[in-house]
TORNU-295919 format. One record per residue (C-alpha): x, y, z; residue in three letters. Coordinates in nm, 3 decimals. Example, Ala and Ser with C-alpha at 12.3 -4.5 7.8 and 13.67 -1.06 7.14 Angstrom:
2
<c1: 1.230 | c2: -0.450 | c3: 0.780 | r: Ala>
<c1: 1.367 | c2: -0.106 | c3: 0.714 | r: Ser>
***
This chain:
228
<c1: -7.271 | c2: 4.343 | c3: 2.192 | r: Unk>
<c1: -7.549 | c2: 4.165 | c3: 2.426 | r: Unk>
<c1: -7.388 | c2: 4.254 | c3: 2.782 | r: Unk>
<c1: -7.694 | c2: 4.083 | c3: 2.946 | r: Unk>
<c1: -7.606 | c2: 3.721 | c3: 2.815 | r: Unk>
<c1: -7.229 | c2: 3.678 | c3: 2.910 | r: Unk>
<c1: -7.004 | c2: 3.379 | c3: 2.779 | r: Unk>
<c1: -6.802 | c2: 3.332 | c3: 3.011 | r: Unk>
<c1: -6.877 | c2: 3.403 | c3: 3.384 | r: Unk>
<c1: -6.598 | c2: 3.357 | c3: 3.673 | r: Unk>
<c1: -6.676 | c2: 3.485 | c3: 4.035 | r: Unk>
<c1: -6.443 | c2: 3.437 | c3: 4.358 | r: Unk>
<c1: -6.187 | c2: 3.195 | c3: 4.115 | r: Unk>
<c1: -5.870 | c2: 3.028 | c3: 4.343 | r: Unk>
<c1: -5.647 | c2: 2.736 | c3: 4.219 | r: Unk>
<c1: -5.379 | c2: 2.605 | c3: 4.380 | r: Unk>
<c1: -5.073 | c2: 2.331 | c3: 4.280 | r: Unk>
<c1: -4.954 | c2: 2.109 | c3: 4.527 | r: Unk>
<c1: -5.028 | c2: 1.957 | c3: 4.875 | r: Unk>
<c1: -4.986 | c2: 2.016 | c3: 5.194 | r: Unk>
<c1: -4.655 | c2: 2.233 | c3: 5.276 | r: Unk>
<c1: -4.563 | c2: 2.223 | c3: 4.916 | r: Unk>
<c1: -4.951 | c2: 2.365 | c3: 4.831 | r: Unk>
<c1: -4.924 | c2: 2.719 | c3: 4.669 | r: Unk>
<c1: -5.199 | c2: 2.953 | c3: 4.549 | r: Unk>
<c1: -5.180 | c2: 3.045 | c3: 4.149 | r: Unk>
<c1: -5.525 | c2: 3.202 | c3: 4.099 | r: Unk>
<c1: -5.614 | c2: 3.410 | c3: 4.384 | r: Unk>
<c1: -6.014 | c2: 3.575 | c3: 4.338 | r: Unk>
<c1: -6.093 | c2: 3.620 | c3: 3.992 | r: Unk>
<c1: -6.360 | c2: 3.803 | c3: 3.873 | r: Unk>
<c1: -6.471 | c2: 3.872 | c3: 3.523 | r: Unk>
<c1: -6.721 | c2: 3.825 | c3: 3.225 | r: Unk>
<c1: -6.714 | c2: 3.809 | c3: 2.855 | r: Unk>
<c1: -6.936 | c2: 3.839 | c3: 2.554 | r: Unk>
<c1: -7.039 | c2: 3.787 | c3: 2.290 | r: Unk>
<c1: -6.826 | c2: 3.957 | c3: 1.989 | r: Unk>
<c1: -6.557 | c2: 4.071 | c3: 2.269 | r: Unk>
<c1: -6.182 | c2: 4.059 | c3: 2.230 | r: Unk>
<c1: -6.032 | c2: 4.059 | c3: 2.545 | r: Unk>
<c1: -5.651 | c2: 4.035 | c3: 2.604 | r: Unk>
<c1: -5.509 | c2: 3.929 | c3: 2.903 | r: Unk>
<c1: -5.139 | c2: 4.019 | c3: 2.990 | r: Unk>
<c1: -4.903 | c2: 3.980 | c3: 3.276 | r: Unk>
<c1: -4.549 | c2: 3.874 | c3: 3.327 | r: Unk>
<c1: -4.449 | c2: 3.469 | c3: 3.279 | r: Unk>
<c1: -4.554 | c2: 3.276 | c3: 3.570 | r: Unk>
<c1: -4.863 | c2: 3.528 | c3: 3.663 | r: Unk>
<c1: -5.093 | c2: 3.287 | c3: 3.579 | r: Unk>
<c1: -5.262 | c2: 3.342 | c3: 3.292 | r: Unk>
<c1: -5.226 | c2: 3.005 | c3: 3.086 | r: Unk>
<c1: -5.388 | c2: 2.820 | c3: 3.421 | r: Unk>
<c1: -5.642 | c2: 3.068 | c3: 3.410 | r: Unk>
<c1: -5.705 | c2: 2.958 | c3: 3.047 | r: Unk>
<c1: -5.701 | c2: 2.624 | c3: 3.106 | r: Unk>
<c1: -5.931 | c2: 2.622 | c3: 3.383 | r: Unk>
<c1: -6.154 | c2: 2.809 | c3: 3.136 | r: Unk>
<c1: -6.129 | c2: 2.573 | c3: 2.871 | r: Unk>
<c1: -6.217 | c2: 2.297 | c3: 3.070 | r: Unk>
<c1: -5.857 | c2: 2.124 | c3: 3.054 | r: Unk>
<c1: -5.837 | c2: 2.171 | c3: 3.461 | r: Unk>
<c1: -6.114 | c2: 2.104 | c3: 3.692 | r: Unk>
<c1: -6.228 | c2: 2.433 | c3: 3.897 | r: Unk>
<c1: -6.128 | c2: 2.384 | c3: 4.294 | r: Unk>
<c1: -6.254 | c2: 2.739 | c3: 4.439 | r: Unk>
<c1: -6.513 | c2: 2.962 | c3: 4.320 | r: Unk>
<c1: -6.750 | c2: 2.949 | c3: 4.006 | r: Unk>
<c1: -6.620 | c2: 2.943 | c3: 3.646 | r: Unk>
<c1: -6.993 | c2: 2.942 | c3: 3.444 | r: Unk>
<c1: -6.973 | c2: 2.911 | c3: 3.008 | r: Unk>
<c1: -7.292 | c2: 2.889 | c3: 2.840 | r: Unk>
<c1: -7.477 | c2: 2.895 | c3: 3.150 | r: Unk>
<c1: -7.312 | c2: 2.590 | c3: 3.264 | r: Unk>
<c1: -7.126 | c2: 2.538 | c3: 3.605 | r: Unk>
<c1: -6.809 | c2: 2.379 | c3: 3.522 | r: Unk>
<c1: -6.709 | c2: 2.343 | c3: 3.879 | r: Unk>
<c1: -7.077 | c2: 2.069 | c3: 3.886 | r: Unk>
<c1: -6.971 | c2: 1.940 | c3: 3.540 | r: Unk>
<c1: -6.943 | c2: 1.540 | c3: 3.442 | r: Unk>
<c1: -6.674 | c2: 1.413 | c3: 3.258 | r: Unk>
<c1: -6.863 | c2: 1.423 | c3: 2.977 | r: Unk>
<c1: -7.033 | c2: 1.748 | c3: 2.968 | r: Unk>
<c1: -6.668 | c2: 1.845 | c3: 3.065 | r: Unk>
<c1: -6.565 | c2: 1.737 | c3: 2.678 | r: Unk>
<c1: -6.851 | c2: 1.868 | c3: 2.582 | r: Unk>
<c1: -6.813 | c2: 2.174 | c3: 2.639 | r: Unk>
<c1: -6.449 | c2: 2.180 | c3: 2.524 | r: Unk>
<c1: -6.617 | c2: 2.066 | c3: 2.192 | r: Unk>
<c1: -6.817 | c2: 2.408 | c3: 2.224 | r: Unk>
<c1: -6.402 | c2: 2.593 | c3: 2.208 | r: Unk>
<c1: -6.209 | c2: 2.675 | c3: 1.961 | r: Unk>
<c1: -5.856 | c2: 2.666 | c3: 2.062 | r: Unk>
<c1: -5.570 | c2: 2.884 | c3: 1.921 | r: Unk>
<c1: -5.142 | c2: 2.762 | c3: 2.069 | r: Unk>
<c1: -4.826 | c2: 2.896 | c3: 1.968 | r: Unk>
<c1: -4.697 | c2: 2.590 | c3: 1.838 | r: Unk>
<c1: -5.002 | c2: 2.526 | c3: 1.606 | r: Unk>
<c1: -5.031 | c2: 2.197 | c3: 1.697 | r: Unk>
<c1: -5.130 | c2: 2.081 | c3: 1.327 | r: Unk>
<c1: -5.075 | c2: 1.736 | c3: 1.251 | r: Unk>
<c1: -4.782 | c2: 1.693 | c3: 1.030 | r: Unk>
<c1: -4.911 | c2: 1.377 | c3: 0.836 | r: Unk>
<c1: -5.212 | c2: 1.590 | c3: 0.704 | r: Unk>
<c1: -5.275 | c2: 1.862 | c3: 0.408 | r: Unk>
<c1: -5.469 | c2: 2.228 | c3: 0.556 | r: Unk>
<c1: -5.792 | c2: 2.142 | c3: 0.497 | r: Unk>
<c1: -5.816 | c2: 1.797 | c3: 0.664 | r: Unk>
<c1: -5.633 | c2: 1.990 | c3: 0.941 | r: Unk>
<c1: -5.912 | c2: 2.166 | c3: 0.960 | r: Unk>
<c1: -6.154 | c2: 1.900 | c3: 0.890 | r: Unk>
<c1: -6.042 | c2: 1.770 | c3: 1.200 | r: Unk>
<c1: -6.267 | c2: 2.008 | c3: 1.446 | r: Unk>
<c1: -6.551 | c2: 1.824 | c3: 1.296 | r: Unk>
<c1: -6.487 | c2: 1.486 | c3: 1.412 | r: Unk>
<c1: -6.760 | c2: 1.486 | c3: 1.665 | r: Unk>
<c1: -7.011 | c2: 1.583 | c3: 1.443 | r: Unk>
<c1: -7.184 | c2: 1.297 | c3: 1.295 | r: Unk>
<c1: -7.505 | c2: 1.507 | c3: 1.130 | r: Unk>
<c1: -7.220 | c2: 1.672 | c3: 0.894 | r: Unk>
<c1: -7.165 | c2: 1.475 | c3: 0.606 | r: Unk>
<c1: -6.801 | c2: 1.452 | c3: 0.495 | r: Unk>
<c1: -6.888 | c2: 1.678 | c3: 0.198 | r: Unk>
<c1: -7.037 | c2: 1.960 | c3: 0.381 | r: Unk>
<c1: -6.740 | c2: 1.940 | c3: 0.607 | r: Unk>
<c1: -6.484 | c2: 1.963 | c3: 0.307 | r: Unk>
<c1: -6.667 | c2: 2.247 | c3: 0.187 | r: Unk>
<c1: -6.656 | c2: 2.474 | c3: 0.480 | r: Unk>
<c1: -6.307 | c2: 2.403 | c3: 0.588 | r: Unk>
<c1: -6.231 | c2: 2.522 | c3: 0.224 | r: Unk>
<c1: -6.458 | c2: 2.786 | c3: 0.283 | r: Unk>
<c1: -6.235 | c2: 2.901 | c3: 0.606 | r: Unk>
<c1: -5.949 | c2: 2.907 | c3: 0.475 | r: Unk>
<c1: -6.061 | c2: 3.085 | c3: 0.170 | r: Unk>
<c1: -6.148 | c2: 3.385 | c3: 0.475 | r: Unk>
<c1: -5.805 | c2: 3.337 | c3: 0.591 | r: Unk>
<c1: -5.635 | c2: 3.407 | c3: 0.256 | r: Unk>
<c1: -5.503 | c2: 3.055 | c3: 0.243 | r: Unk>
<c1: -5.719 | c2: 2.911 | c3: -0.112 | r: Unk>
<c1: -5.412 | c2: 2.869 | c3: -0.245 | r: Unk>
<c1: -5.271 | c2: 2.605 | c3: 0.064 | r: Unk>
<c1: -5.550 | c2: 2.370 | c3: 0.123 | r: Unk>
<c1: -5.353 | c2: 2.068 | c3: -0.018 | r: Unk>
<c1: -5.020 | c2: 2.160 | c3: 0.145 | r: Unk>
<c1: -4.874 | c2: 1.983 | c3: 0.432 | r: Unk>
<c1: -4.730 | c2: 2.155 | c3: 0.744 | r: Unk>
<c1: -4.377 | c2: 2.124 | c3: 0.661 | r: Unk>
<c1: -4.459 | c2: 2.303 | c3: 0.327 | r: Unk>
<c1: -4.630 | c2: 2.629 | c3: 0.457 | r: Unk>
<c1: -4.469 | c2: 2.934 | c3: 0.690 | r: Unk>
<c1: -4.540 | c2: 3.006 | c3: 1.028 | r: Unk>
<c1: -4.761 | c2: 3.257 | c3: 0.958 | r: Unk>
<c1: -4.953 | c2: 3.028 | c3: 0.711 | r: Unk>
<c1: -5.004 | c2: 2.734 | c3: 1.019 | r: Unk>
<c1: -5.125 | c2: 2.970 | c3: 1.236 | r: Unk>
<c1: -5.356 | c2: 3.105 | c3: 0.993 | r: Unk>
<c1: -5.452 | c2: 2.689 | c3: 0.938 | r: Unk>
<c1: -5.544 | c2: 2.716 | c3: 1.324 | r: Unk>
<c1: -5.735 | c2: 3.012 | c3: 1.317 | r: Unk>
<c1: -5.926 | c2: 2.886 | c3: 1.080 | r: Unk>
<c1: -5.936 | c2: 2.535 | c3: 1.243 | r: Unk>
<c1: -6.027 | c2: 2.721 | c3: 1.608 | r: Unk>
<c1: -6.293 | c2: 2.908 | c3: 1.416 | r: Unk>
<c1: -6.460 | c2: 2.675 | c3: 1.143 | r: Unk>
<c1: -6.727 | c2: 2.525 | c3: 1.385 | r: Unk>
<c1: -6.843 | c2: 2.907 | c3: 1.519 | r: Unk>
<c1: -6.785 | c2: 2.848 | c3: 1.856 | r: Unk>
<c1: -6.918 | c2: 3.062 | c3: 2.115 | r: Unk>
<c1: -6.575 | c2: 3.102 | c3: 2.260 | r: Unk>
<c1: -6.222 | c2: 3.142 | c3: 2.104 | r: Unk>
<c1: -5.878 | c2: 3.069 | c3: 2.345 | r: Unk>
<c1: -5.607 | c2: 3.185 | c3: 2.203 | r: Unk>
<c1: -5.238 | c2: 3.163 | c3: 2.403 | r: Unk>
<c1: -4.969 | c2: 3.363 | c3: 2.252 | r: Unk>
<c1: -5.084 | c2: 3.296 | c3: 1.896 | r: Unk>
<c1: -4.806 | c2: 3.560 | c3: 1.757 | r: Unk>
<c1: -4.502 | c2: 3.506 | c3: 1.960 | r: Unk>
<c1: -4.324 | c2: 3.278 | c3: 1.698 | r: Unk>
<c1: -4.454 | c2: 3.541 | c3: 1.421 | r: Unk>
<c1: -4.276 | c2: 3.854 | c3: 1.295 | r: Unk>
<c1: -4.409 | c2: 4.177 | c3: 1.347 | r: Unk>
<c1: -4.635 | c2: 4.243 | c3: 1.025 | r: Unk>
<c1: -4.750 | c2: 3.806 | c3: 1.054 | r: Unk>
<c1: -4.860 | c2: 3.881 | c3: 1.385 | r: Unk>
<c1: -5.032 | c2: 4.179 | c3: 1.288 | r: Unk>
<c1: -5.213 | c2: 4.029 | c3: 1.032 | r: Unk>
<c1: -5.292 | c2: 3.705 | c3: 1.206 | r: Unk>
<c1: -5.432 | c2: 3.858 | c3: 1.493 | r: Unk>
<c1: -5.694 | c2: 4.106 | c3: 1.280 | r: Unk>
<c1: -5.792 | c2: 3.796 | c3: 1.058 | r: Unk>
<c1: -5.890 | c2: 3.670 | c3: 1.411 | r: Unk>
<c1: -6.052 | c2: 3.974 | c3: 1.492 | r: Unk>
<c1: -6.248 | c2: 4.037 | c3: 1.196 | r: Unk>
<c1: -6.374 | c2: 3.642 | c3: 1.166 | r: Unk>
<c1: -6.467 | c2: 3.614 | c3: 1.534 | r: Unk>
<c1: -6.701 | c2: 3.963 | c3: 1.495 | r: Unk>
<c1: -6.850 | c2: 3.789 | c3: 1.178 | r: Unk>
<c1: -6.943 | c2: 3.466 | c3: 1.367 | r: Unk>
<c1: -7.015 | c2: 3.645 | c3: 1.718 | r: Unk>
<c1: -6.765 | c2: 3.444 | c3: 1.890 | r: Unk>
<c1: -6.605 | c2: 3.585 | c3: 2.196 | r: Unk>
<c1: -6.194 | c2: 3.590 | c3: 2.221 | r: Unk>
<c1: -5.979 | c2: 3.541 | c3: 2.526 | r: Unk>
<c1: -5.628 | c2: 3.621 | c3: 2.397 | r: Unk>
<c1: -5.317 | c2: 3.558 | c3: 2.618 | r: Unk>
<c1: -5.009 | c2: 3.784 | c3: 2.494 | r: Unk>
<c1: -4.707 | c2: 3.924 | c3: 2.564 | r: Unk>
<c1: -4.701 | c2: 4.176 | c3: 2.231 | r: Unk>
<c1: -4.770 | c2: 4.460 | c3: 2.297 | r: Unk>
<c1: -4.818 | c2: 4.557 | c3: 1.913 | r: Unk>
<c1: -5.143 | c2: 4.398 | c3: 1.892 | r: Unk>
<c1: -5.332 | c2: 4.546 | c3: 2.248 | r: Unk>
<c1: -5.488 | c2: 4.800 | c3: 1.999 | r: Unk>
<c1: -5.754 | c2: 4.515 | c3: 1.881 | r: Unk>
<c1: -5.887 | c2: 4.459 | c3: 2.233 | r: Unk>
<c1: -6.213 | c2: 4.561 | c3: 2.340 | r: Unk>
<c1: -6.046 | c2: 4.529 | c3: 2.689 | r: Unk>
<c1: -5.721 | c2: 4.456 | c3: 2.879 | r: Unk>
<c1: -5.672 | c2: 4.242 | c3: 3.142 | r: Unk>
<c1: -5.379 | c2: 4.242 | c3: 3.341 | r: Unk>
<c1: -5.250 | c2: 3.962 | c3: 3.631 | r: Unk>
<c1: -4.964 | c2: 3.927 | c3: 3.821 | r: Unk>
<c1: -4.901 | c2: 3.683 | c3: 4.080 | r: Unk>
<c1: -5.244 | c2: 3.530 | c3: 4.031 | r: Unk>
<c1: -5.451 | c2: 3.853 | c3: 4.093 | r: Unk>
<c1: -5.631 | c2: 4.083 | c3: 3.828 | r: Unk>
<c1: -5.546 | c2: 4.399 | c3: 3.898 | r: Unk>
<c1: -5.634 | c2: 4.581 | c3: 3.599 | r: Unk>
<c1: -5.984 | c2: 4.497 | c3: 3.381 | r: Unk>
***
């Protein structure tokens, strides 16, 4: 692990929804750092604010207070279009999978290389196929949604979130629809792919079966870190 070259940097972090009398503070002085080839898992109780804190990160909010820095970059100084840039530069893990229904697991997956003209469509086929091959789905490329478990989709959006190596993986309660031994194994197939391609992984839970894959814990509640 290079601790000198950091992902993600966040220093002095506030957010706040609302105005005026109805204003109220969500994200009150964050600090913290990841890098590369670290799982990190942050926790806290619903409404601690965790999924705005992973928002913010992944560029889907715009940064009010403080410095959020990813790749170097200031996010809080960023355009709208370095903005989806750099969201380009995520890969991006929900609990709901949010595959599109219309379309078998490998274009599913062939999706995350939309905005990537040099790749010809051939080369793209091939290393979706390839991804889900590492996520022991060979066997499902030409299913549809409807036609594969929920541990199978969220296996499709691992391997979706992944396929392009991106220097940062978000992942927000990827196992809380999953039973105990899919969770298990979705979670180390995320672990063991995001070592391989030196990606970094912010993981939001609740389970408290999978903190054992961390390489830290973070904890909030009521907007605060109070344990890294």
């Amino acid at each position: 692990m290079t601790l000198s070259n950091p992902i993600l940097s966040i220093q002095n972090l506030n957010h706040y929804y609302g105005e005026a009398a109805l204003k109220r503070q969500v994200l009150s002085n964050i600090n913290f750092k990841i890098h590369p080839q670290e799982i990190v898992i942050l926790t806290g109780p619903s409404g601690s604010g965790k999924t705005t804190l992973l928002t913010l990160i992944g560029g889907l909010r715009s940064v009010q207070q403080g410095q959020l820095q990813f790749l170097g970059q200031y996010l809080n100084a960023a355009t709208p279009t370095e903005m989806i840039k750099t969201r380009r530069k995520i890969g991006y893990i929900f609990q709901a999978h949010n595959l599109m229904p219309f379309l078998t697991a490998s274009q599913n997956v062939q999706l995350s290389f939309e905005f990537q003209p040099s790749l010809s469509r051939q080369e793209a086929i091939a290393r979706s196929e390839q991804m889900l091959a590492a996520v022991r789905l060979k066997h499902r490329l030409n299913y549809y949604p409807q036609s594969l478990s929920g541990g199978e989709k969220q296996r499709v959006a691992i391997a979706r979130a992944l396929v392009t190596d991106p220097p940062l993986i978000l992942a927000d309660e990827p196992t809380a629809s999953l039973d105990s031994k899919t969770g298990r194994d979705v979670v180390e197939l995320m672990q063991v792919l995001a070592k391989d391609k030196g990606s970094a992984v912010l993981l939001v839970t609740h389970d408290n079966r999978i903190l054992d894959v961390a390489d830290r814990i973070i904890r909030m509640e009521d907007g605060c870190l109070i344990c890294d």
